[in-house]
C-alpha positions as CSV (number, residue, x, y, z in Angstrom):
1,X,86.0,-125.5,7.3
2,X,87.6,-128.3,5.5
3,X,86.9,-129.2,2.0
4,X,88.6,-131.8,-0.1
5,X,87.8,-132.5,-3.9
6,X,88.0,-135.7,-5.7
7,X,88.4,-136.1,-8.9
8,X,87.5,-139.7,-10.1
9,X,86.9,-140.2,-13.8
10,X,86.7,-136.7,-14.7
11,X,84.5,-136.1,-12.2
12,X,84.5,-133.7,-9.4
13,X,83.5,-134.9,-6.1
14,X,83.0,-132.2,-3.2
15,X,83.4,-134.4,0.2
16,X,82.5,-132.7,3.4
17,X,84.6,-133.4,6.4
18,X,82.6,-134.2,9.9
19,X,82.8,-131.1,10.8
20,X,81.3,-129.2,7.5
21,X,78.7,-131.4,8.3
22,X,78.0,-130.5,11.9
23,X,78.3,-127.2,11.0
24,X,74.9,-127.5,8.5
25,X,73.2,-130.0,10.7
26,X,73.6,-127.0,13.9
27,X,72.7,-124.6,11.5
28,X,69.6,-126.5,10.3
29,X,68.9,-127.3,14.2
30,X,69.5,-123.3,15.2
31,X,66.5,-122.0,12.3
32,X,64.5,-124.6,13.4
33,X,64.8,-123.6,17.1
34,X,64.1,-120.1,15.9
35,X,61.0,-120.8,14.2
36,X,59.5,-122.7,16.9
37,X,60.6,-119.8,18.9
38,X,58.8,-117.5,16.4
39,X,55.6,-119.7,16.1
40,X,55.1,-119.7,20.1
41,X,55.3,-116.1,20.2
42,X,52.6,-116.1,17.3
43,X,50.6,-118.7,19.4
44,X,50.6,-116.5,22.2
45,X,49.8,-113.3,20.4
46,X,47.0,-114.8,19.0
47,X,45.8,-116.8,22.8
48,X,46.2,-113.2,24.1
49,X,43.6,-111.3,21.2
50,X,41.2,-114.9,21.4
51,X,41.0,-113.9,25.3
52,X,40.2,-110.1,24.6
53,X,37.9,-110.9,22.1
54,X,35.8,-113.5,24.2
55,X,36.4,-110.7,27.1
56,X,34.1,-108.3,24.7
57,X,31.5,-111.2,23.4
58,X,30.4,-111.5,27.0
59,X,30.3,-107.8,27.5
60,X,28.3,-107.5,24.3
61,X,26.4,-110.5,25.6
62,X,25.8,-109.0,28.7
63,X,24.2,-106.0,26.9
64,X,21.9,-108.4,24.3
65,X,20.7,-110.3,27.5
66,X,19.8,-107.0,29.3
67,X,17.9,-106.0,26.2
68,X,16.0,-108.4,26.0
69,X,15.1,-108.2,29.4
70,X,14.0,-105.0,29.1
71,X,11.4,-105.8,26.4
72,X,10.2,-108.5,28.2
73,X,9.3,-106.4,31.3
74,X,7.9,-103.4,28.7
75,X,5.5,-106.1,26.8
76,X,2.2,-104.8,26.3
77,X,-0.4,-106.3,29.5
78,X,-2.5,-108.3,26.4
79,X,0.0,-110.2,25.0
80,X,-1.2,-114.1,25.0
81,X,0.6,-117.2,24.6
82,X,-1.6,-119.6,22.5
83,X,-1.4,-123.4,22.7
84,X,-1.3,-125.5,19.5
85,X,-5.1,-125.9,19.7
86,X,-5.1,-121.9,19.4
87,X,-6.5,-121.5,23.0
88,X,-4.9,-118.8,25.1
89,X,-2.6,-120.5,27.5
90,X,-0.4,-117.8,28.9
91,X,0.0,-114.4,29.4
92,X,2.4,-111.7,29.9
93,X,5.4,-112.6,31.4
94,X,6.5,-109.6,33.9
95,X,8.5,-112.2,36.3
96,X,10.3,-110.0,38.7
97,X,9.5,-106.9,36.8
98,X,9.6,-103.2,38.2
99,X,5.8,-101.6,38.2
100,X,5.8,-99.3,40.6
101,X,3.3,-96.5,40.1
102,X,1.5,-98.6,37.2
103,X,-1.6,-97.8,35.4
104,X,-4.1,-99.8,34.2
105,X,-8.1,-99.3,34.1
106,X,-9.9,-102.3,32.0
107,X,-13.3,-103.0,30.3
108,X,-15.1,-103.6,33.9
109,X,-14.7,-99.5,34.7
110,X,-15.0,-98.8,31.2
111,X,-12.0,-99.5,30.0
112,X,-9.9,-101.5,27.2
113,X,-10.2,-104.8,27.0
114,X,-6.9,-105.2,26.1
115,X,-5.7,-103.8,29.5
116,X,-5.8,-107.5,30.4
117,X,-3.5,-109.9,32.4
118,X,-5.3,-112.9,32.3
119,X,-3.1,-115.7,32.7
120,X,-0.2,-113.4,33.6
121,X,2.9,-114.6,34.8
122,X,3.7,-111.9,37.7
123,X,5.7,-113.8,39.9
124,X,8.1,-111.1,41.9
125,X,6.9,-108.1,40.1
126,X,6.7,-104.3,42.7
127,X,3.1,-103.3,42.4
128,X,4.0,-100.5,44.8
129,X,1.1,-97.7,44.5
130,X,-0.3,-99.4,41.0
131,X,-3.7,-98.6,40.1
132,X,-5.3,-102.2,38.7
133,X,-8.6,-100.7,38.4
134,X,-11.5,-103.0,37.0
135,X,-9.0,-105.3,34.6
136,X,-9.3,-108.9,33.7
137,X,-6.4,-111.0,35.5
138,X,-8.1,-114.6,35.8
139,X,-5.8,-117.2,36.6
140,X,-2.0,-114.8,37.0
141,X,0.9,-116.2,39.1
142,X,0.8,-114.2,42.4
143,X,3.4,-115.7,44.2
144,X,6.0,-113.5,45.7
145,X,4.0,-110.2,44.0
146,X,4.0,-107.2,46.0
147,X,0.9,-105.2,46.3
148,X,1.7,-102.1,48.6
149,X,-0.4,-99.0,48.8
150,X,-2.2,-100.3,45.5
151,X,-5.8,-100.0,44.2
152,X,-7.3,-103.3,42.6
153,X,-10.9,-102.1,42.8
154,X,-13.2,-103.8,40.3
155,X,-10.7,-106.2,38.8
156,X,-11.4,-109.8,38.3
157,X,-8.5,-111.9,39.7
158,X,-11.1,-115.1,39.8
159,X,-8.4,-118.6,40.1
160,X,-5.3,-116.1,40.9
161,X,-2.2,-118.1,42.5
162,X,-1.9,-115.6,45.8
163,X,0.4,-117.5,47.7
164,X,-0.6,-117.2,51.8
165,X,2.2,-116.3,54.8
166,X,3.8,-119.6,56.3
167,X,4.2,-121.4,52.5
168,X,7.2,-123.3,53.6
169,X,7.7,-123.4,50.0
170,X,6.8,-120.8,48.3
171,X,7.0,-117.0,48.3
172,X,4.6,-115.1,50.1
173,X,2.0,-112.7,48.0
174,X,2.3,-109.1,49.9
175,X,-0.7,-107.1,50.6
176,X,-0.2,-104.5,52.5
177,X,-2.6,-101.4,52.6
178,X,-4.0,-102.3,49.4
179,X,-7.5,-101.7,48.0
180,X,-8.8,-105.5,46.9
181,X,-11.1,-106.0,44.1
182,X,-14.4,-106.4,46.4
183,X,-12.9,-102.7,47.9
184,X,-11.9,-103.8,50.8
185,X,-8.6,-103.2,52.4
186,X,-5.8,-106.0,52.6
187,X,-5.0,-104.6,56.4
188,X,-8.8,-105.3,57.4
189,X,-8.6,-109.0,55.8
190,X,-5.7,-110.0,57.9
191,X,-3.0,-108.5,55.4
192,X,-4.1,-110.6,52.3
193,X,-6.4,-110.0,49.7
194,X,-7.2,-113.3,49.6
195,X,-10.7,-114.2,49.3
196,X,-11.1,-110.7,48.3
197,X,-9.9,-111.5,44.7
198,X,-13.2,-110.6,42.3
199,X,-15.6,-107.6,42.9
């Protein structure tokens, strides 16, 4: 490295020769190279940790999402939707629910009358061997339910939506061996229990 000093007036001048100057300018160039260098690797630390943190939000999504599901098949048979004019406009909603071997005797056998699913949404719920004895269910969703081996003696499903085989549109509602509300048997009506739907 070349350095020259100048004196002019007293005063001391330091010149830097070309090459001096390349020297800083490649040195200037090199930290900056390494900084970018060390920025991208802290870019791609942090894209990696952003991708295993989204990885466990959908996990603990996933979870949230099952609860919830969860609660919505274990709501209580009485719980009604009202509109804003504080009329009852839904019920229940067990869409696709498991409830298999369920329980249920209402006010018509002496019963609760909160053992009620009037206005149920029931769409695709298992009522494999269920016991529906004498319960209000005016006006549920029927379509694709399965009633197999179940007893439905007594209940009132006046207005149900039981959808008929051959619906090229919708899901059929399965009876099969089942005890309808007038008592007779879904296998002796032609494997539906409909027109059999109040006592």
């Amino acid at each position: 490295m070349r350095i020259r000093l100048l004196v002019v007036m007293g005063v001391i001048t330091i010149a830097l020769t070309p090459t001096v100057f390349a020297d800083g300018v490649k040195q200037s160039v090199d930290q900056l190279e390494s900084d970018v260098d060390t920025l991208e690797g802290q870019v791609s630390t942090l894209q990696s940790e952003n991708e295993a943190l989204q990885a466990v939000i959908s996990t603990l999504t996933g979870i949230v999402d099952g609860l919830v599901e969860q609660q919505r098949c274990h709501a209580r048979p009485n719980t009604l939707q009202a509109d804003s004019d504080g009329n009852y406009a839904g019920g229940v909603d067990w869409q696709g629910c498991d409830k298999t071997g369920l329980g249920m005797w209402g006010p018509n056998v002496g019963g609760a009358e909160t053992e009620s699913l009037t206005n149920a949404d029931l769409r695709f719920v298992d009522f494999t061997l269920a016991n529906l004895i004498g319960i209000w269910a005016g006006g549920v969703n029927l379509e694709g339910a399965r009633f197999v081996n179940a007893n439905l003696a007594y209940s009132d499903f006046g207005g149900a939506n039981v959808i008929l085989p051959g619906d090229p549109e919708k899901a059929e509602t399965v009876f099969i061996n089942t005890n309808c509300p007038d008592e007779t048997n879904s296998d002796d009506n032609g494997g539906t229990c409909f027109g059999h739907m109040t006592p």
